[in-house]
Gaussian input, Z-matrix of N, CA and C with variables (Angstrom, degrees):
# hf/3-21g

backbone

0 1
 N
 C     1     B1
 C     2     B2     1     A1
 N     3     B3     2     A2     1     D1
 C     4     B4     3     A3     2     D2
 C     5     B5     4     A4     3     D3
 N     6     B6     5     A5     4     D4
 C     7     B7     6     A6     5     D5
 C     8     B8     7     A7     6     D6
 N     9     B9     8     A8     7     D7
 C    10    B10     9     A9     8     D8
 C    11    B11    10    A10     9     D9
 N    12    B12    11    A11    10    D10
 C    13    B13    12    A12    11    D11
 C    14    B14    13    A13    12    D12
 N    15    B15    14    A14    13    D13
 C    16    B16    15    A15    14    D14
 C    17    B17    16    A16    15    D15
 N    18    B18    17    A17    16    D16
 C    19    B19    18    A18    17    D17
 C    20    B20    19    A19    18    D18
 N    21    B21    20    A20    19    D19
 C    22    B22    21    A21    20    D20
 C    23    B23    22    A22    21    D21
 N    24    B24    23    A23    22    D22
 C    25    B25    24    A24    23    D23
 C    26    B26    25    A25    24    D24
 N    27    B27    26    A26    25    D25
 C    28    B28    27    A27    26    D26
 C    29    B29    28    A28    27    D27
 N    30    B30    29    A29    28    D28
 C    31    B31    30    A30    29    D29
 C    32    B32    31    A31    30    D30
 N    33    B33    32    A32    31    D31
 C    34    B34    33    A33    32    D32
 C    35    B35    34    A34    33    D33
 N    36    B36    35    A35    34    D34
 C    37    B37    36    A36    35    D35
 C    38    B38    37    A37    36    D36
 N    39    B39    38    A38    37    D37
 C    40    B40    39    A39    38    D38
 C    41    B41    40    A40    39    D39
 N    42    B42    41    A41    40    D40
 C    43    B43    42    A42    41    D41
 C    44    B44    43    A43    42    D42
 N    45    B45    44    A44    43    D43
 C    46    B46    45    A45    44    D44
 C    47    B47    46    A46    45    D45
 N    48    B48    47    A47    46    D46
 C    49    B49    48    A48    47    D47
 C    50    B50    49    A49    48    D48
 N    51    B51    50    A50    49    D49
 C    52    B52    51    A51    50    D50
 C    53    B53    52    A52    51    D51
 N    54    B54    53    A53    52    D52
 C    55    B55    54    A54    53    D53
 C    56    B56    55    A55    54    D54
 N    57    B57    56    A56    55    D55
 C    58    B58    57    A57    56    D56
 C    59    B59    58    A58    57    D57
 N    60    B60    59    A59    58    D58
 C    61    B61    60    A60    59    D59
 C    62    B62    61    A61    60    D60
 N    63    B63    62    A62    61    D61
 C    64    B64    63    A63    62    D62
 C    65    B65    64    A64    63    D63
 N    66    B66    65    A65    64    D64
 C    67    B67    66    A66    65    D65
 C    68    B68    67    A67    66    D66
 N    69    B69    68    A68    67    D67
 C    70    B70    69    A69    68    D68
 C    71    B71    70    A70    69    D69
 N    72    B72    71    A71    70    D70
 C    73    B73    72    A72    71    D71
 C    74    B74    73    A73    72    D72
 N    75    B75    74    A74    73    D73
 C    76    B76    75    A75    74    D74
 C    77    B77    76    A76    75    D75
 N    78    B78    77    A77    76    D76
 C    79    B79    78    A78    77    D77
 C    80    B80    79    A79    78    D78
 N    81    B81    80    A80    79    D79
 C    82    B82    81    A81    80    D80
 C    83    B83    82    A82    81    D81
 N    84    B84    83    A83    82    D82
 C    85    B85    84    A84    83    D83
 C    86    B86    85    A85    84    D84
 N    87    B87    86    A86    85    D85
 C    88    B88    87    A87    86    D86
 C    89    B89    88    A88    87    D87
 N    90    B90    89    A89    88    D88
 C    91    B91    90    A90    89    D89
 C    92    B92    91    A91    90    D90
 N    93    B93    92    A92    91    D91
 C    94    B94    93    A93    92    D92
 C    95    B95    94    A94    93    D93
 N    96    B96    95    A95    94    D94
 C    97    B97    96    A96    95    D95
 C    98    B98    97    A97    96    D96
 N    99    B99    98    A98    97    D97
 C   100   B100    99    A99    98    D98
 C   101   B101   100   A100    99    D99
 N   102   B102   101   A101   100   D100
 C   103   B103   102   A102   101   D101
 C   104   B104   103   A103   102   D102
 N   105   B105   104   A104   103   D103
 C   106   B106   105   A105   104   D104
 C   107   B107   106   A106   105   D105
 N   108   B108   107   A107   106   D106
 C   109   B109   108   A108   107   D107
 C   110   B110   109   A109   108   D108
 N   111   B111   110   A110   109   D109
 C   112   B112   111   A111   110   D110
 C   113   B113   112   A112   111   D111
 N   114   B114   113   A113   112   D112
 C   115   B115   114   A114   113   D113
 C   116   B116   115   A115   114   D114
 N   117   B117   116   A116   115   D115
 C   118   B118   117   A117   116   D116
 C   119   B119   118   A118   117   D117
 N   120   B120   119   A119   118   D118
 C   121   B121   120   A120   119   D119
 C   122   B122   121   A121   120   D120
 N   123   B123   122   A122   121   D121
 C   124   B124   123   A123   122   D122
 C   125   B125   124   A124   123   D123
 N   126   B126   125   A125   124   D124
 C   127   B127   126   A126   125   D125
 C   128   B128   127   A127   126   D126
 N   129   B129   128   A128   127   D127
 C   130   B130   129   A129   128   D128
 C   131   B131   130   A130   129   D129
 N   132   B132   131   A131   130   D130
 C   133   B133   132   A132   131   D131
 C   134   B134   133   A133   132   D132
 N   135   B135   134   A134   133   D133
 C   136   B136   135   A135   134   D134
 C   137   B137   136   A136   135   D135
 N   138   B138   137   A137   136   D136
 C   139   B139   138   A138   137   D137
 C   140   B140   139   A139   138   D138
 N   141   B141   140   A140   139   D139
 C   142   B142   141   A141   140   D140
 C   143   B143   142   A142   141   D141
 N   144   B144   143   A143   142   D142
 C   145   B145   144   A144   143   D143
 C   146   B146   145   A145   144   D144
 N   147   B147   146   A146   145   D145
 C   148   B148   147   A147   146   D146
 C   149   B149   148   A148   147   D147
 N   150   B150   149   A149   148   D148
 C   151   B151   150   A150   149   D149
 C   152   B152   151   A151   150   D150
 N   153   B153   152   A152   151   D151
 C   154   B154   153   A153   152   D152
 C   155   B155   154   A154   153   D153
 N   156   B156   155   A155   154   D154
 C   157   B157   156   A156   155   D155
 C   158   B158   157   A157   156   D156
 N   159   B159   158   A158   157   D157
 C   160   B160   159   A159   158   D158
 C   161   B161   160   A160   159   D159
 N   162   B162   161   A161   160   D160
 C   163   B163   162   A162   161   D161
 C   164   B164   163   A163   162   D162
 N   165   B165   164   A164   163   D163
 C   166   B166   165   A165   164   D164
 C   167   B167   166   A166   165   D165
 N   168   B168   167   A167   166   D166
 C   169   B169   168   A168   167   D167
 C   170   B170   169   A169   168   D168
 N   171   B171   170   A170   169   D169
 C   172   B172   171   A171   170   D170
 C   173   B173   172   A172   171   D171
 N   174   B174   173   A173   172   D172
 C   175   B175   174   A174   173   D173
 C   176   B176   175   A175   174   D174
 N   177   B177   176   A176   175   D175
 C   178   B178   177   A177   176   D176
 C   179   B179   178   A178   177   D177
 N   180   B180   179   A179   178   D178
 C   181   B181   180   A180   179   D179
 C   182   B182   181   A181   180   D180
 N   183   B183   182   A182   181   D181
 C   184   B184   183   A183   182   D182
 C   185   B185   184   A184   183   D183
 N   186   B186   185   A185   184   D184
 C   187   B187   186   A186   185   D185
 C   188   B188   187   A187   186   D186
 N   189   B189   188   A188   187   D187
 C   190   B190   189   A189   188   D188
 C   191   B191   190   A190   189   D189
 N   192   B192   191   A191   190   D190
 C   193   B193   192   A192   191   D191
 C   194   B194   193   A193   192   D192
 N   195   B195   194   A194   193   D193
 C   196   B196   195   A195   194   D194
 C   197   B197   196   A196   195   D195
 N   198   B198   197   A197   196   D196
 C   199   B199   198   A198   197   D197
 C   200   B200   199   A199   198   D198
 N   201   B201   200   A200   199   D199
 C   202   B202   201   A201   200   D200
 C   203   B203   202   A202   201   D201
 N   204   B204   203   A203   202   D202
 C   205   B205   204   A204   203   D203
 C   206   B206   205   A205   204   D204
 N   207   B207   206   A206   205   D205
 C   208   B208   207   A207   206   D206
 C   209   B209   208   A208   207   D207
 N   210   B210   209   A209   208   D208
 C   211   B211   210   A210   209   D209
 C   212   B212   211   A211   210   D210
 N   213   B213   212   A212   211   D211
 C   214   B214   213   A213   212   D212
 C   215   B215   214   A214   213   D213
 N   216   B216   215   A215   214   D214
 C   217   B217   216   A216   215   D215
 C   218   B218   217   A217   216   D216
 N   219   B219   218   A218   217   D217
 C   220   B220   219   A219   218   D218
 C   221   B221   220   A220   219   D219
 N   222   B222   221   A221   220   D220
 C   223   B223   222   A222   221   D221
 C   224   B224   223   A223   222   D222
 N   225   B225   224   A224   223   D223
 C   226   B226   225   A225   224   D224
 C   227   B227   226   A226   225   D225
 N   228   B228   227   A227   226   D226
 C   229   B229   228   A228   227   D227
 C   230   B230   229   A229   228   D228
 N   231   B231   230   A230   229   D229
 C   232   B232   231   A231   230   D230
 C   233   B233   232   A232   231   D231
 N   234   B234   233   A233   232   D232
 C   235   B235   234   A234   233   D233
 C   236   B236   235   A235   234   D234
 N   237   B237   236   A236   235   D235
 C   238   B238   237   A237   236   D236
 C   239   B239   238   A238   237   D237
 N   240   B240   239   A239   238   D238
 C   241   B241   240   A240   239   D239
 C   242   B242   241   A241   240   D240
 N   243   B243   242   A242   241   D241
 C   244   B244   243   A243   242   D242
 C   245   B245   244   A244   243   D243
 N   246   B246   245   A245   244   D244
 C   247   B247   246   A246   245   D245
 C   248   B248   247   A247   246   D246
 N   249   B249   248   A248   247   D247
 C   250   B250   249   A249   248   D248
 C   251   B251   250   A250   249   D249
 N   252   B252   251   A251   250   D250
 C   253   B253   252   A252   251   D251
 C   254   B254   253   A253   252   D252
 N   255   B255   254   A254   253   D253
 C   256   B256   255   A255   254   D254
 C   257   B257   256   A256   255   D255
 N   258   B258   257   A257   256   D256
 C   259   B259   258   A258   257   D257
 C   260   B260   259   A259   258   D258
 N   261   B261   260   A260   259   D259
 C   262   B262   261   A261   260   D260
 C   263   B263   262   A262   261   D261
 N   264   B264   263   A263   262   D262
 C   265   B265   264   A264   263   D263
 C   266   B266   265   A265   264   D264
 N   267   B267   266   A266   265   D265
 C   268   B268   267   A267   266   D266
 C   269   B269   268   A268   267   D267

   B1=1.4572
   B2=1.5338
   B3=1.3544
   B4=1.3681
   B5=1.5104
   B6=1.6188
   B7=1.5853
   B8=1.2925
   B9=1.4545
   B10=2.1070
   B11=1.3743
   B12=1.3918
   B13=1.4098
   B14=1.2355
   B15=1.4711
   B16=1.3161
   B17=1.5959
   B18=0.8565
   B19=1.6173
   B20=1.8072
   B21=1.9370
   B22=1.0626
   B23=1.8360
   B24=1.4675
   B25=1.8470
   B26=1.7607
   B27=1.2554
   B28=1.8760
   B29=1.6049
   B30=1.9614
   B31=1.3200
   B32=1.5250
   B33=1.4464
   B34=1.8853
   B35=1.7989
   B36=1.1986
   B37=1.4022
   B38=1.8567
   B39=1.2226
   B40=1.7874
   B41=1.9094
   B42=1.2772
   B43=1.9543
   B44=1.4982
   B45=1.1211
   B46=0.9811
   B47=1.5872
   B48=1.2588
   B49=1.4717
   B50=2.0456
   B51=1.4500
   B52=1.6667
   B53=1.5386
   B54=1.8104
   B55=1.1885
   B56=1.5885
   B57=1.6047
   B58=1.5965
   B59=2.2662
   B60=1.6919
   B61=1.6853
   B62=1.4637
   B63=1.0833
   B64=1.6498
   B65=1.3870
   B66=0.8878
   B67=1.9361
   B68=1.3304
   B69=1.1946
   B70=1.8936
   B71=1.7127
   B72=1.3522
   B73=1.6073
   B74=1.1879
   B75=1.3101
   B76=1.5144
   B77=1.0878
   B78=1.2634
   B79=1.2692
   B80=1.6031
   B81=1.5057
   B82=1.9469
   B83=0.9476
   B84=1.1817
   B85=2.0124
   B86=1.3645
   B87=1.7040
   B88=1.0134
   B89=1.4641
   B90=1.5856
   B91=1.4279
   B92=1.4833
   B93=1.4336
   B94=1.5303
   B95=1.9615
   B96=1.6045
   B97=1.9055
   B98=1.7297
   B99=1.2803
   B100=1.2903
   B101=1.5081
   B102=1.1260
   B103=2.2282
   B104=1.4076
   B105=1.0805
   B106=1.4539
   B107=1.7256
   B108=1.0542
   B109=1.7421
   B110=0.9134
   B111=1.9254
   B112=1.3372
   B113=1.6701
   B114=1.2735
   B115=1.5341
   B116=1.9126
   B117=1.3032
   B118=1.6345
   B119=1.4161
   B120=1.7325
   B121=1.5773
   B122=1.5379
   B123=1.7736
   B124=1.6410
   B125=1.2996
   B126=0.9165
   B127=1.7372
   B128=1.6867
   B129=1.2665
   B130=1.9620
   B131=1.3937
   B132=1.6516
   B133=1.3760
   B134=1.7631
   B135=1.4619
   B136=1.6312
   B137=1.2699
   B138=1.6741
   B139=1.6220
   B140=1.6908
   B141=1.1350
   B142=1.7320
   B143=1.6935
   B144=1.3067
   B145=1.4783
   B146=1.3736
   B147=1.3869
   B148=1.7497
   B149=1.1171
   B150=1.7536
   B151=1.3081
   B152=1.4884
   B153=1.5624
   B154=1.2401
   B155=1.0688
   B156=2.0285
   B157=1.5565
   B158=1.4007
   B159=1.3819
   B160=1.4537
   B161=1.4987
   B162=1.1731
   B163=1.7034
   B164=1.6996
   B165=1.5802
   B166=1.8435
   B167=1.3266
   B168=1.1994
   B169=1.5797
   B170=2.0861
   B171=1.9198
   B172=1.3719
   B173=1.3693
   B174=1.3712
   B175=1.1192
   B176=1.7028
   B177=1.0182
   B178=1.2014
   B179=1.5531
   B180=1.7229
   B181=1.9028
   B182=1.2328
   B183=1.7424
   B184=1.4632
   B185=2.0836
   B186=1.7638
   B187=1.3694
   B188=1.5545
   B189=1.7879
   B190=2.1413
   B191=1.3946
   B192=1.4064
   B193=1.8203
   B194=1.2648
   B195=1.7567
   B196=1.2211
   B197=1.6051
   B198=1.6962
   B199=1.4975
   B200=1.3385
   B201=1.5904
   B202=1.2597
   B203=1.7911
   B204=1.4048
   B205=1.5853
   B206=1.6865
   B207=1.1674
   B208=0.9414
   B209=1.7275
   B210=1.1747
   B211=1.1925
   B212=1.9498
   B213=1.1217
   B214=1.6000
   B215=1.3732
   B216=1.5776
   B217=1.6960
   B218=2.0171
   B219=0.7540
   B220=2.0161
   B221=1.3268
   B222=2.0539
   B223=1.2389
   B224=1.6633
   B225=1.3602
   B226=1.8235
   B227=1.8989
   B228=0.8826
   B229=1.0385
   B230=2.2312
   B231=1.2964
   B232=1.3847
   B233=1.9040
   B234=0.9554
   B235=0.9533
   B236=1.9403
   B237=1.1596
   B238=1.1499
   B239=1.7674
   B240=1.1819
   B241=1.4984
   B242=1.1926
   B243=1.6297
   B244=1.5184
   B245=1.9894
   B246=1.3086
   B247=1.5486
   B248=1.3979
   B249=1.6475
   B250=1.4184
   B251=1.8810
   B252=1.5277
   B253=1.3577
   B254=1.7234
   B255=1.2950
   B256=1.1889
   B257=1.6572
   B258=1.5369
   B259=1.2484
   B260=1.7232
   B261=1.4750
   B262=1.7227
   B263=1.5013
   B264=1.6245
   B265=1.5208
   B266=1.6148
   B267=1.4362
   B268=1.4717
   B269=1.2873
   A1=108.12
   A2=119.31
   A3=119.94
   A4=121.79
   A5=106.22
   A6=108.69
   A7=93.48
   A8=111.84
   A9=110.93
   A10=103.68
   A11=93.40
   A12=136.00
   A13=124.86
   A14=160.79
   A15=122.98
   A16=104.09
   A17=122.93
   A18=133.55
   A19=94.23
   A20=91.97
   A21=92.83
   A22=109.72
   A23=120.88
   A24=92.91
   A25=110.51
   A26=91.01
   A27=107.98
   A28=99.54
   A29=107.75
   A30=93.57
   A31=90.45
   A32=120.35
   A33=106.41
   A34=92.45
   A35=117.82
   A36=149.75
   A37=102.96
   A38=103.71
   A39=124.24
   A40=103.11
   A41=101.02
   A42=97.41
   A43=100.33
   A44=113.68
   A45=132.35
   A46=157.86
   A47=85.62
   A48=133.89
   A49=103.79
   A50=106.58
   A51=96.17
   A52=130.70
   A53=112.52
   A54=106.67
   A55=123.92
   A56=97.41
   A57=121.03
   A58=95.67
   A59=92.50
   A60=84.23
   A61=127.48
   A62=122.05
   A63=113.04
   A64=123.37
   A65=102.23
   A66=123.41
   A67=99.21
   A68=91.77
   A69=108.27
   A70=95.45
   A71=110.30
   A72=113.14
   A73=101.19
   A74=140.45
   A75=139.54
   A76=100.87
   A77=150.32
   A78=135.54
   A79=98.44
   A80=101.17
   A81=109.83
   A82=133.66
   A83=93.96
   A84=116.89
   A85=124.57
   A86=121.10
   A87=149.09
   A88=99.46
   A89=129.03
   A90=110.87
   A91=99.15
   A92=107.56
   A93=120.89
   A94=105.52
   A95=92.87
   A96=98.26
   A97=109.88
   A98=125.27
   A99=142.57
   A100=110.40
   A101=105.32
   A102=113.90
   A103=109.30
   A104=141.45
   A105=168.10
   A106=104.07
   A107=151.75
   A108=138.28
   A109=136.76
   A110=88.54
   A111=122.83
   A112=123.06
   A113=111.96
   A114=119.92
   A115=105.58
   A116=94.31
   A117=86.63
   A118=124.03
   A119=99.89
   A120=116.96
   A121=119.44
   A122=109.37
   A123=112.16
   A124=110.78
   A125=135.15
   A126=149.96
   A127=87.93
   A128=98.76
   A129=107.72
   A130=100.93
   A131=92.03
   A132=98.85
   A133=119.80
   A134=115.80
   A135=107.55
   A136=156.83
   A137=86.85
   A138=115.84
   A139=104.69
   A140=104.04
   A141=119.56
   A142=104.04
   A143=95.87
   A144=115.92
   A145=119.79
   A146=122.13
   A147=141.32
   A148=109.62
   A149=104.05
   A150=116.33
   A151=117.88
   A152=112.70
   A153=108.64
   A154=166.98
   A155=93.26
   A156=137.40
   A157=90.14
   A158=128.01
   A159=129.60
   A160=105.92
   A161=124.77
   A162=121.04
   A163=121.15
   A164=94.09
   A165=106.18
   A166=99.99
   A167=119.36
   A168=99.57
   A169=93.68
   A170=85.75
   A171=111.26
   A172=124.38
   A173=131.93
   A174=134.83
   A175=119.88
   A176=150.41
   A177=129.83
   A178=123.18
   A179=98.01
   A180=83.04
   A181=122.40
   A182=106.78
   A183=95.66
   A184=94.52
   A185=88.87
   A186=90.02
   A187=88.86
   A188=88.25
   A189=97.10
   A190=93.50
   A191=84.96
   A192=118.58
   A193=114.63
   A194=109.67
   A195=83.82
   A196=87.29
   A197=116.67
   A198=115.13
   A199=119.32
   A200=132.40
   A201=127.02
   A202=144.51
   A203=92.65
   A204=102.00
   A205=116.17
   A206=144.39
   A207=144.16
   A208=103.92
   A209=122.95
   A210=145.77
   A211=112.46
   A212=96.69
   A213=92.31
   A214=121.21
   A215=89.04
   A216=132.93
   A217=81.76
   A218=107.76
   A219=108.99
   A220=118.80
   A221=120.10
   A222=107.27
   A223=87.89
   A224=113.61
   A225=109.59
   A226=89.54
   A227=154.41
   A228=160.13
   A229=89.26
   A230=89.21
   A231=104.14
   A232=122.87
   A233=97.70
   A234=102.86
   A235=106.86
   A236=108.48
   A237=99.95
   A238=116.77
   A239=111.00
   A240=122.48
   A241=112.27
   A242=141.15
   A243=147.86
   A244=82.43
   A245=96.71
   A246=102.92
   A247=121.53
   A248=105.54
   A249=104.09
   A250=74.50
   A251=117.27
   A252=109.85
   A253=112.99
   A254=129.72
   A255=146.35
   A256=82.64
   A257=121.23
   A258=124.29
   A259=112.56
   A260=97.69
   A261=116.54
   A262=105.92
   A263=127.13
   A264=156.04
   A265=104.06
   A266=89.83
   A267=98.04
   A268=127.37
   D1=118.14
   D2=162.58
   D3=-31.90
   D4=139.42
   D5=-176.82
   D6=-130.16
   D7=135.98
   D8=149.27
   D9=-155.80
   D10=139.18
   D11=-165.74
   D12=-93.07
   D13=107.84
   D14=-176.09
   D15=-153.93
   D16=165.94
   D17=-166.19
   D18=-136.20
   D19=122.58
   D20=179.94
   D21=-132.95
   D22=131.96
   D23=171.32
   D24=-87.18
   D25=147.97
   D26=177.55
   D27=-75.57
   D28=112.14
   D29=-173.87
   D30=-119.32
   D31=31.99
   D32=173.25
   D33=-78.75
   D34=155.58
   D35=135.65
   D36=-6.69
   D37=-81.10
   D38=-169.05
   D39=-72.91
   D40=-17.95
   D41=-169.29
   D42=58.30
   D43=174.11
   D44=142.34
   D45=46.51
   D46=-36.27
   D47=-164.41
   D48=-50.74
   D49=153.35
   D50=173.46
   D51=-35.65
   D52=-40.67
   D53=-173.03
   D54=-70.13
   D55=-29.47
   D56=-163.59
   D57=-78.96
   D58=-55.24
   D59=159.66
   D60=-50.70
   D61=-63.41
   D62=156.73
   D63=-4.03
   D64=-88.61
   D65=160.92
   D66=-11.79
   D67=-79.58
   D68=-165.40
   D69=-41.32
   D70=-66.98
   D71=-159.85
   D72=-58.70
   D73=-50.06
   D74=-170.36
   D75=-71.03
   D76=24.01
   D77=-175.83
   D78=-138.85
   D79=-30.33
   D80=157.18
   D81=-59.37
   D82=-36.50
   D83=170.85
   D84=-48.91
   D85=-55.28
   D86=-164.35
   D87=-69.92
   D88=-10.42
   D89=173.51
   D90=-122.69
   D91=-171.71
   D92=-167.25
   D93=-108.50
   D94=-26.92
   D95=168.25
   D96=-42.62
   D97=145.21
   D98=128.49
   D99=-35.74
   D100=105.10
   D101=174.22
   D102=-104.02
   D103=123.27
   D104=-120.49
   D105=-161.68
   D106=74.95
   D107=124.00
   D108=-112.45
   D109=133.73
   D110=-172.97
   D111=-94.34
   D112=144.79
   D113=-179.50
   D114=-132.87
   D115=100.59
   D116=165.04
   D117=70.56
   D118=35.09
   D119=-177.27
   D120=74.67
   D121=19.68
   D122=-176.50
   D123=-126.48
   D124=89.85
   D125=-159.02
   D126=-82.12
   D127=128.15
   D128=149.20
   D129=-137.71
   D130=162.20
   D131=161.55
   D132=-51.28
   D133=135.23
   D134=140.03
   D135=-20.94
   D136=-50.34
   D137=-169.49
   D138=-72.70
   D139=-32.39
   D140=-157.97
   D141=-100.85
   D142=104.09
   D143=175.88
   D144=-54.10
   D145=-31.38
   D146=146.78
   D147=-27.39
   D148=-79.68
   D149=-178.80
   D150=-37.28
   D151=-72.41
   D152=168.18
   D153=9.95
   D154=-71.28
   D155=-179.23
   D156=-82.36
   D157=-50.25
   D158=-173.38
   D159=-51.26
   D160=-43.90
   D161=167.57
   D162=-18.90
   D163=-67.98
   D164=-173.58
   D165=78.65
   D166=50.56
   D167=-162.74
   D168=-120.55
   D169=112.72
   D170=-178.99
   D171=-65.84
   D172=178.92
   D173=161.17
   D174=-33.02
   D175=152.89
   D176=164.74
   D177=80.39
   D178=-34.94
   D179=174.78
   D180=-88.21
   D181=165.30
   D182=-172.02
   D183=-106.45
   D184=155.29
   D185=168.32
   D186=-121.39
   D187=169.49
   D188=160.67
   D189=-124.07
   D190=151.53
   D191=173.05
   D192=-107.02
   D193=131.58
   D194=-170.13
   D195=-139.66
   D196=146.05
   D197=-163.11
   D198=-131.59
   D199=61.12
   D200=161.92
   D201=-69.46
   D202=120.09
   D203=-175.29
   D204=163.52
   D205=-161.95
   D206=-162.72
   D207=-81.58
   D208=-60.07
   D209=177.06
   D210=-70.69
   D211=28.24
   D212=178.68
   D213=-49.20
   D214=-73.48
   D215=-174.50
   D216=-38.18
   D217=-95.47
   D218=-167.10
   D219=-39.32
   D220=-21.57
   D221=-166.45
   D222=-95.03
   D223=-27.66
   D224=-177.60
   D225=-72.22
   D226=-60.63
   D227=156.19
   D228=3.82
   D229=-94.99
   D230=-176.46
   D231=-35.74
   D232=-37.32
   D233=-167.87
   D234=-92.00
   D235=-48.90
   D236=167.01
   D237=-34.56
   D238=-77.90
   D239=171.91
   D240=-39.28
   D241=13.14
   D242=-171.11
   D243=-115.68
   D244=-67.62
   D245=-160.23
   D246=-69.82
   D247=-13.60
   D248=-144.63
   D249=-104.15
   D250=-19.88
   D251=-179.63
   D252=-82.46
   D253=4.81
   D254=174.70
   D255=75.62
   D256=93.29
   D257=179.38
   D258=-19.54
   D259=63.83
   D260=164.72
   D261=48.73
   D262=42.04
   D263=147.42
   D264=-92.29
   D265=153.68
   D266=146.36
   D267=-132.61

């Protein structure tokens, strides 16, 4: 089963925040991989907007993503380009 891994820092303004999680989860959704990010030794699901928000994860910190299943390669793909664009903030 495909694996990808990636370490990213949160560089929007707000971090984190419900709207920017949103993002994240709807964009987890859209594949069939298992989505995994972690902040500071606390893994949640992707999918789970809870999970997410439970992060707190500010300006500046880094989380990893992590994407097992058929569809890895496109959902780390996707998602990178969510975070790495400061979920379309500045």
């Amino acid at each position: 089963m495909p694996h990808q891994e990636r370490t990213f820092v949160i560089v929007n303004t707000l971090g984190l925040h419900a709207r920017a999680a949103a993002q994240l989860v709807q964009t987890s959704n859209r594949y069939r991989s298992e989505i995994h990010v972690e902040k500071d030794g606390m893994q949640v699901n992707g999918k789970s907007i809870m999970g997410v928000l439970t992060l707190a994860a500010a300006k500046g910190s880094q989380i990893t993503v992590t994407c097992d299943g058929d569809d890895a390669d496109q959902a780390m793909t996707a998602l990178a380009k969510v975070i790495e664009n400061g979920f379309g903030e500045t």
